[in-house]
C-alpha positions as CSV (number, residue, x, y, z in Angstrom):
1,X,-12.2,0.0,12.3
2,X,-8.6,-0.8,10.8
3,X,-6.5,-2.3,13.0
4,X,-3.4,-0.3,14.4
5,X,0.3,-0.9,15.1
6,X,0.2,-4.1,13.3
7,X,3.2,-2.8,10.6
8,X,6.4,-3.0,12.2
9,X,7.8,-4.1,15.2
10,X,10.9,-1.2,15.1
11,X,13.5,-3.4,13.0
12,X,14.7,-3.3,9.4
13,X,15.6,-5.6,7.5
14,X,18.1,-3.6,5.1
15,X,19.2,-6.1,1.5
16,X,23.2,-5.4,0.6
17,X,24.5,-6.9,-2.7
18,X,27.5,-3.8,-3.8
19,X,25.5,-2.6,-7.1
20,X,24.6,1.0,-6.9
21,X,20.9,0.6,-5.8
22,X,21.9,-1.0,-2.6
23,X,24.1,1.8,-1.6
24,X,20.7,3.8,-2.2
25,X,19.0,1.7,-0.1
26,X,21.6,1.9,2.4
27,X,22.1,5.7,2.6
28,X,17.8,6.1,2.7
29,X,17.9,4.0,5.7
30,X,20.6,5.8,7.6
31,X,18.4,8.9,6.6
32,X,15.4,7.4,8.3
33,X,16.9,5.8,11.5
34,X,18.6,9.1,12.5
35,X,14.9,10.2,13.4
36,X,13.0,6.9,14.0
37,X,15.7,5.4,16.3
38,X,14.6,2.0,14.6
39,X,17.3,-1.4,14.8
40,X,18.8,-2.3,12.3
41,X,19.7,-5.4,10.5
42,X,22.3,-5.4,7.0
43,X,22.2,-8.6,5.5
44,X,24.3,-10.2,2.5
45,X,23.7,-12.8,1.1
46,X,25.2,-15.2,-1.7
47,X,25.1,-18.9,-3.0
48,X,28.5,-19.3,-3.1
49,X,30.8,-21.3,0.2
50,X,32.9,-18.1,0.4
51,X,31.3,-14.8,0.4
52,X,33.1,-12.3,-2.2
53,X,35.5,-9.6,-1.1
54,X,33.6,-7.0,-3.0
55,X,30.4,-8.0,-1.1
56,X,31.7,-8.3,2.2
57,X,33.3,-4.8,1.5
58,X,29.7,-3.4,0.6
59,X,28.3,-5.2,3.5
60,X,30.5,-3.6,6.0
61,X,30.2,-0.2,4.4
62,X,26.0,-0.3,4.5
63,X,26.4,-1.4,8.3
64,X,29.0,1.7,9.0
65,X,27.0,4.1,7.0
66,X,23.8,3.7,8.9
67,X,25.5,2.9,12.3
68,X,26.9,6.8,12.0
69,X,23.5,7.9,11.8
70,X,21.3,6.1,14.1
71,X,20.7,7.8,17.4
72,X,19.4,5.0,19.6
73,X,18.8,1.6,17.5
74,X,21.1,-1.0,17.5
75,X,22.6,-1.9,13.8
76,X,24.1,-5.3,13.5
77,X,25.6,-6.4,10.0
78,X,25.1,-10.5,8.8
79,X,26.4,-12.6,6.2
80,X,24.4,-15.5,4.5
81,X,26.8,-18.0,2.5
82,X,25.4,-21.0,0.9
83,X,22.3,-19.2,0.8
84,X,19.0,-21.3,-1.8
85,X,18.5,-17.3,-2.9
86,X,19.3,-13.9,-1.9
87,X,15.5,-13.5,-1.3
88,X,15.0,-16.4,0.6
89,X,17.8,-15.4,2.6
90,X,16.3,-12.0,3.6
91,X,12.5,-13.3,4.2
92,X,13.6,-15.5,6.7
93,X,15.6,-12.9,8.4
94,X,12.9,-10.6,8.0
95,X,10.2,-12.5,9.7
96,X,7.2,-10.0,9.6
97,X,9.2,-7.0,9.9
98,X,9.6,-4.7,7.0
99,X,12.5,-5.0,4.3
100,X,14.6,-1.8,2.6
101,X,15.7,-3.3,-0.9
102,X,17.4,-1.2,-3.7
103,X,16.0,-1.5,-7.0
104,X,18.0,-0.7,-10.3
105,X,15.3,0.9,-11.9
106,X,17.0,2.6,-14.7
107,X,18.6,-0.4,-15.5
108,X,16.2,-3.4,-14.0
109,X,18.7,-6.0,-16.3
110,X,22.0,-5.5,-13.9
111,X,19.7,-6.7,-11.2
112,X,18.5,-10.0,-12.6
113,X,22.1,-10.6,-13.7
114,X,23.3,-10.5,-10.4
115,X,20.2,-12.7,-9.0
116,X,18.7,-9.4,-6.9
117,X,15.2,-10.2,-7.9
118,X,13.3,-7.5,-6.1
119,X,9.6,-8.8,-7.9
120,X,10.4,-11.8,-6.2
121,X,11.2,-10.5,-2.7
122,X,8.0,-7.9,-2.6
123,X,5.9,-10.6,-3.7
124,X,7.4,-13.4,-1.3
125,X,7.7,-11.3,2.0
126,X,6.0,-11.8,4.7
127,X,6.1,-7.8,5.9
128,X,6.6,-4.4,4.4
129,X,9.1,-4.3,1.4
130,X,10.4,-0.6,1.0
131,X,11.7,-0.4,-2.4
132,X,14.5,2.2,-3.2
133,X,15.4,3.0,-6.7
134,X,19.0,3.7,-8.2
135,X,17.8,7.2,-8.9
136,X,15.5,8.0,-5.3
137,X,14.1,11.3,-5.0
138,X,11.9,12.1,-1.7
139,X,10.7,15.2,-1.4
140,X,8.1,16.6,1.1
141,X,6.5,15.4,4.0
142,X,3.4,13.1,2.7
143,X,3.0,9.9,2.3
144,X,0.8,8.6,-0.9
145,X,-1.6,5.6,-0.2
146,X,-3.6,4.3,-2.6
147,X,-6.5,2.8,-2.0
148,X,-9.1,1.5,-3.7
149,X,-13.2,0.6,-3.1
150,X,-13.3,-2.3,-1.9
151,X,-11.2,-2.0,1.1
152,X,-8.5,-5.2,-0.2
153,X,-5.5,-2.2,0.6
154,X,-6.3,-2.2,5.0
155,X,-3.2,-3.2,5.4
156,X,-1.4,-0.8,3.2
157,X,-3.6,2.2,4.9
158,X,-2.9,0.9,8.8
159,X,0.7,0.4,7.4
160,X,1.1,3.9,6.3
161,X,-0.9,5.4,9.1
162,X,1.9,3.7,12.0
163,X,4.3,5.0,9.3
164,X,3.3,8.5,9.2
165,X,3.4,8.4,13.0
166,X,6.7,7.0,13.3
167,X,8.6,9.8,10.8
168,X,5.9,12.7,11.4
169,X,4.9,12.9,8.0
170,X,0.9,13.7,7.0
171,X,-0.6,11.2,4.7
172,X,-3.4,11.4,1.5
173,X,-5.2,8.1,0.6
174,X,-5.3,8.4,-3.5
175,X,-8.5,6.4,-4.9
176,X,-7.8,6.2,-8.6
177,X,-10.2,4.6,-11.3
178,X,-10.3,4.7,-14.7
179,X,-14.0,5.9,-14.7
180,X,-14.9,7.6,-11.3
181,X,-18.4,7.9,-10.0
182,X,-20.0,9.1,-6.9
183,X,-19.5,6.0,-5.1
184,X,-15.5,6.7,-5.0
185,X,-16.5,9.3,-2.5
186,X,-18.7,7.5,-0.5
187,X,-15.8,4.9,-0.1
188,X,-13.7,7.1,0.2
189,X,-16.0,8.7,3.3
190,X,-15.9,5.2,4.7
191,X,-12.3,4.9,4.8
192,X,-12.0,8.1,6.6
193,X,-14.6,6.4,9.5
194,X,-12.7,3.2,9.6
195,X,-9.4,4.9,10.7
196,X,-11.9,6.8,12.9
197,X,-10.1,10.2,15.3
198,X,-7.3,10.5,18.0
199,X,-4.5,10.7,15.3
200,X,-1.4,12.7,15.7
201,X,-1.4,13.2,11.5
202,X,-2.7,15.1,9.0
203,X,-5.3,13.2,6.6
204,X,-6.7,14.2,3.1
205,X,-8.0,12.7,0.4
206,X,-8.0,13.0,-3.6
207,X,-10.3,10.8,-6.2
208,X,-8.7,10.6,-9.2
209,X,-9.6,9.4,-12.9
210,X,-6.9,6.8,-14.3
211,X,-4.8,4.1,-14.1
212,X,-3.9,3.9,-10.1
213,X,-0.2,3.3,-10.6
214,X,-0.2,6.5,-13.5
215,X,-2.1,8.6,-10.9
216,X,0.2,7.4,-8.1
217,X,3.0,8.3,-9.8
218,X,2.1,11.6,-10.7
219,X,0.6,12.5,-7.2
220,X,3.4,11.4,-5.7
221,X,5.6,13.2,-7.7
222,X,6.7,15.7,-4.4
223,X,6.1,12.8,-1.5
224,X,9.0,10.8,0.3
225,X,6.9,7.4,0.4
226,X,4.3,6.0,-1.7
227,X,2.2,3.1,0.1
228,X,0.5,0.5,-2.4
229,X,-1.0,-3.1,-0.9
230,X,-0.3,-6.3,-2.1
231,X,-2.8,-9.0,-3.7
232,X,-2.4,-12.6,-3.5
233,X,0.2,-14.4,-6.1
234,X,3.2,-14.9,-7.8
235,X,6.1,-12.9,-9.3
236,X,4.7,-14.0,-12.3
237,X,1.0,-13.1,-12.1
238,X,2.2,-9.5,-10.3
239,X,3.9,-9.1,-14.0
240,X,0.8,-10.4,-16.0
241,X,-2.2,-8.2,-14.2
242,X,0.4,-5.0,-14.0
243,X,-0.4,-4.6,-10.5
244,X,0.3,-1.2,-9.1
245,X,3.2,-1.7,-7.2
246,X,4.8,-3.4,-10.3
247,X,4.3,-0.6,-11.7
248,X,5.3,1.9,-10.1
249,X,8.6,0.2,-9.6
250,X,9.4,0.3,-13.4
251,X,7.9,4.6,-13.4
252,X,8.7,6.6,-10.4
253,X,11.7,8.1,-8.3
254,X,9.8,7.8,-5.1
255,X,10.4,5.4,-2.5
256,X,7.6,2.5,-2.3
257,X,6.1,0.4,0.5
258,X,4.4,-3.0,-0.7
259,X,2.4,-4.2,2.0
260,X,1.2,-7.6,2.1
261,X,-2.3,-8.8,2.5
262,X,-3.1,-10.1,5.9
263,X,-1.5,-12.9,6.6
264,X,1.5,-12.1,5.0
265,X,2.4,-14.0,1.5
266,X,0.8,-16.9,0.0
């Protein structure tokens, strides 16, 4: 059976640095707490003694932005000076709970310039990284998971199950390989008995031939959240395998949720 309400403890962690994908970040996660009544932390943070005007500006307009929309949760703003990295600096604020990042997808250059590394905070974190690119698009109500046969993506699927609780969306595990065969379903079948009955969601399921971060991309095409797990290793080795998330970071408009294997990172 895959274990429940493991995902999130009702925090974000939301990263600010100014650039544009930020702000993204920032405005999807006053979206989402105005329904989830989730706390809030916005965090800046920078290797220099003094923080920067322009980034304490940012910082206190993210905070003000998604304190105007949350109902109920509790949004506090903090600044890290002095900090080894900006994603050290937000892991260790984060704890287990999930991370909003922005991600400058249509220009992934600005963001190393200005040491916002988001391969190297999804791959570090010890919790959910939500990944919001400079050019998000969510559409729909239905969360993409993909999933795959040998059951290495629990955590991603009891991730986005909690998550399709918590903002009412219905959810479709994707299993995509680059030559199915009858056992897809039948793992497929066993997924559906693991998350086993008394949800308050809608399930379904597609097999599909190809790549999983092509097919994930294209599914997910008219979804708000798309819901990959994480394997084992480095920034590096993420880059080197093209693992899905990876991926879909450089391809797609839609929101992503890495989810790290048990245990959190290595």
């Amino acid at each position: 059976m895959i274990a429940r309400h493991a995902s999130t403890g009702g925090r974000l962690v939301v990263g600010v640095n100014g650039e544009e994908a930020s702000r993204s970040a920032a405005s999807w996660t006053a979206r989402r707490v105005a329904t989830t009544g989730e706390s809030v932390v916005v965090l800046a943070a920078t290797r220099r003694p003094v923080a920067p005007p322009a980034l304490v500006k940012a910082l206190q307009a993210a905070r003000d932005e998604i304190a105007a929309a949350a109902q109920s949760g509790a949004v506090e703003q903090r600044l890290a000076v002095d900090a080894p990295s900006i994603a050290e600096a937000l892991i260790e604020e984060a704890g287990a709970d999930p991370i909003v990042i922005g991600h400058h997808r249509t220009h992934p250059l600005r963001s190393a310039l200005t040491g916002w590394l988001p391969l190297d905070i999804v791959t570090q974190a010890h919790g959910p990284v939500f990944v919001i690119p400079d050019d998000v698009r969510t559409v729909g109500d239905e969360i993409v998971v993909g999933v795959s046969r040998d059951g290495s993506e629990r955590g991603a699927v009891a991730f986005a199950l909690d998550e399709a609780e918590r903002t009412r969306c219905s959810l479709r595990l994707i299993l995509a390989e680059v030559r199915p065969s009858p056992g897809g379903a039948l793992a497929m079948a066993g997924i559906h008995d693991d998350i086993g009955d008394g949800l308050t969601v809608a399930i379904s399921s597609t097999v599909a031939e190809g790549e999983p971060g092509e097919v994930l991309a294209r599914e997910a095409e008219r979804s708000c959240l798309i819901v990959v797990g994480r394997h084992r290793g480095t920034a590096l080795e993420e880059v080197l395998l093209g693992a899905t998330g990876h991926q879909l970071m450089k391809t797609t408009r839609v929101p992503i949720c890495v989810v790290p294997p048990p245990g959190g990172a290595s």
